[in-house]
N, C-alpha and C positions, 0 to 999 in steps of 0.2 A: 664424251664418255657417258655420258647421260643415255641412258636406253632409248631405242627410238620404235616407232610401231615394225620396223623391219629386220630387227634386232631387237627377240623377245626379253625380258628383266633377267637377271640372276638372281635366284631364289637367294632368302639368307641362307640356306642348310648351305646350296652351292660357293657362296662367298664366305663363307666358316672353311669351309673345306680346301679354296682359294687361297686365304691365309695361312692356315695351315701347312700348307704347302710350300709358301714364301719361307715359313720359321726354318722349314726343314730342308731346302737347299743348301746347296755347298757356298750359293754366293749369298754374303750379309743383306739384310734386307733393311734398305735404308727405309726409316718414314720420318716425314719432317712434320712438325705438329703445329697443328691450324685450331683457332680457338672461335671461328664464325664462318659465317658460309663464305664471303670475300676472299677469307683468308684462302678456305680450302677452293674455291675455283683459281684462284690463283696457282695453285699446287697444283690441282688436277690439267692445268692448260700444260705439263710439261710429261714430255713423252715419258720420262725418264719412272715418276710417280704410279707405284704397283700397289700403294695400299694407302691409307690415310691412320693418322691417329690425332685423336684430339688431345692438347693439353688442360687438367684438371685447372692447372693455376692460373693460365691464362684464361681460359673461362671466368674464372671465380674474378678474378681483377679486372676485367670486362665488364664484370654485374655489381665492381666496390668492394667483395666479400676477400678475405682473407683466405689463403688458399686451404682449403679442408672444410671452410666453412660452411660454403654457398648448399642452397638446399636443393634436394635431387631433383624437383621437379623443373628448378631453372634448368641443372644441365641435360636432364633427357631431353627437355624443349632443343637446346641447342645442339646436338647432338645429333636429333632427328630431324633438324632440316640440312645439317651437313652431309649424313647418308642423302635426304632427296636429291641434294647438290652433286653427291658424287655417283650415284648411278651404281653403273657395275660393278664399280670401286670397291673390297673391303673397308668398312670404317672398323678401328679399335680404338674403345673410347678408356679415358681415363673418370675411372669412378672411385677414388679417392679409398675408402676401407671397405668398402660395399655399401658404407650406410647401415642401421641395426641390425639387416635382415637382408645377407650378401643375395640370399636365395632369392624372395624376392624383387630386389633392386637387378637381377639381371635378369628375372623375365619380363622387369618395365624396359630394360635397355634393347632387351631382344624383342620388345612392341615396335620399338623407331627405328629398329632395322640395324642395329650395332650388332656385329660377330663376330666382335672379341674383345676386352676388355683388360686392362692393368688395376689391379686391387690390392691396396698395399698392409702390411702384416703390420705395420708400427709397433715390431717387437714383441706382440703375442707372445704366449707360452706358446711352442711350437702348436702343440696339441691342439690346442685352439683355433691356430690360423690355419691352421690346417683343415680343422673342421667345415672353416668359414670356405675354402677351396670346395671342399667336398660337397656343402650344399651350392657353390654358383655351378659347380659341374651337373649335379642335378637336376638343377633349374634348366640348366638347357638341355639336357638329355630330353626333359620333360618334353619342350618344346621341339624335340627333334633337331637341331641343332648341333652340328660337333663345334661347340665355343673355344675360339682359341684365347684361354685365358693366358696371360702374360704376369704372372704371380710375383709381389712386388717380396722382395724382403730388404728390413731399412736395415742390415744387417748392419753399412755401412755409416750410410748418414744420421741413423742414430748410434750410434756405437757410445758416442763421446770420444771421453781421451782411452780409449783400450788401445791393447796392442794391433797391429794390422793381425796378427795371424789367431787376434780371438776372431775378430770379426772373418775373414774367411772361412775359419772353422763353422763360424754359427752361420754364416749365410750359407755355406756345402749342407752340415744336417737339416737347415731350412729348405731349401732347393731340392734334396732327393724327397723330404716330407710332402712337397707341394707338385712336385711329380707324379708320387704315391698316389698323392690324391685325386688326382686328373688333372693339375695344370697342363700346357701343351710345352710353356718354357717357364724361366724364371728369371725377372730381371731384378739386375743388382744396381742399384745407379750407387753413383759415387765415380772419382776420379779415380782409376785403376788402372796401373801399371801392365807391361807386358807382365812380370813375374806373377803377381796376382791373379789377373785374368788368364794365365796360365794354372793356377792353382783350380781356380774356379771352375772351368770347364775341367781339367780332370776329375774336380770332385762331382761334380751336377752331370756333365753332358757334355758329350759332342755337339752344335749345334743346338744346344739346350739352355745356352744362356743368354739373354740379352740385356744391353748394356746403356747408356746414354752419354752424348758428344757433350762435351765440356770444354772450356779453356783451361788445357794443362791436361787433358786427353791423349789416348793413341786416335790415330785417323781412323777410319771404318774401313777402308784394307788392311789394316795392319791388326785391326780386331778382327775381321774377316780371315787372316790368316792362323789364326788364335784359336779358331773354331768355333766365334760368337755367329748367333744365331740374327741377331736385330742387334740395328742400333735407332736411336730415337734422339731427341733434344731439346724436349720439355716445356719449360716458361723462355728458355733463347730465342726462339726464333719471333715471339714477338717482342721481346726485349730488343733485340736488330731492328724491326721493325719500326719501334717506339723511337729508339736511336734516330734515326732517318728522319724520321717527323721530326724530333729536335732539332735536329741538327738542319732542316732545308727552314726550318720556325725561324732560327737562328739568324740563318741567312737571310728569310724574307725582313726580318725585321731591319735589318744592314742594309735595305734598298736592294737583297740581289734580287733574281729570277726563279723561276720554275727549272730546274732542270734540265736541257731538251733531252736529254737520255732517259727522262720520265714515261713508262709505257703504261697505255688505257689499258686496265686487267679487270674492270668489274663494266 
């Protein structure tokens, strides 16, 4: 997947515009979230894999840091050598709130070659987050860039104990606000019901919301039927990951073996 001299690069504007595209399909756009370049050539070796996204928390606990903590320039580093990794690939990276100055922190993401990014509201006054929307859209207008921003609102996972139907209400005025603003979608993560996720896209979008795989999830058909736009799966897929390693640890420590169903990926 890696460009080659006979097979000219894809510009970023061009794989902003690629993603984009993905959002706005009728079929869900699965991306499974890689937090080092291992990770993502392993992802990239599968046919099936049309975009990339990194995970913010698995970065952060890769480098020790507590997830929201790690400082920006650890994850542009990493970040931009998983775009070199993936080539023609869109990368959409997770950049936690923007950082002070969402503006710009996405014309540093949009240097390493990232085109498109999850920035989350952590419950802002709308007005606010919104703002913070309006300058990363800026930033990459600046840059020529159509950013496919994936506008995070904790509508859910901070809520607390509220009722479900504050929080759909405030993630719906969050989601049209952050549309308003030039997001391209808006993801809601938390674990959501068909009834919900039916709430949510009436209120936000056709094709306008995207969501994140959990245990105790709908499947990404059956969100895909819903009228979600993406679906994604966060710090799990190296939590699976990490599992595995225990778990063969486990084993070797009991006398067993290597796997033979173990495949060379790096």
């Amino acid at each position: 997947m890696t460009a080659t001299p006979s097979q000219p690069a894809i510009s970023p504007a061009d794989r902003a515009r690629a993603l984009r595209e993905l959002h706005a399909a009728p079929e869900i756009l699965r991306v499974v979230n890689v937090w080092d370049v291992v990770s993502a050539k392993a992802i990239l070796e599968l046919p099936q894999t049309r975009a990339l996204a990194t995970a913010g928390h698995s970065i952060a606990a890769s480098f020790g840091y507590p997830d929201g903590t790690i400082p920006l320039e650890i994850t542009l580093d990493m970040v931009g050598r998983i775009v070199e990794a993936a080539g023609s690939v869109p990368v959409t990276a997770d950049l936690d709130d923007g950082y002070d100055d969402p503006g710009e922190t996405t014309r540093r993401a949009l240097g390493v070659g990232i085109v498109g990014a999850n920035i989350e509201d952590r419950l802002l006054p709308v007005a606010d987050a919104a703002a913070r929307v309006e300058a990363v859209v800026a930033a990459a207008e600046a840059e020529g860039v159509p950013f496919a921003l994936n506008a995070r609102t904790d509508a859910f996972v901070r809520g607390g104990g509220r009722p479900v139907a504050e929080s759909v209400a405030d993630a719906i005025e969050r989601g049209r606000a952050y549309l308003a603003a030039g997001a391209d979608i808006v993801f809601v993560p938390g674990v959501l019901d068909a009834d919900v996720t039916r709430r949510l896209v009436e209120g936000i979008g056709e094709r306008k919301v995207s969501v994140i795989g959990l245990p105790g999830a709908l499947t990404a058909a059956e969100y895909e039927a819903l009228g979600i736009a993406r679906i994604s799966y966060g710090p799990t897929t190296q939590r699976v990951a990490l599992t595995a390693l225990q778990d063969v640890a486990i084993s070797l420590y009991a006398d067993g073996v290597i796997p033979p169903s173990t495949r060379a990926l790096n």
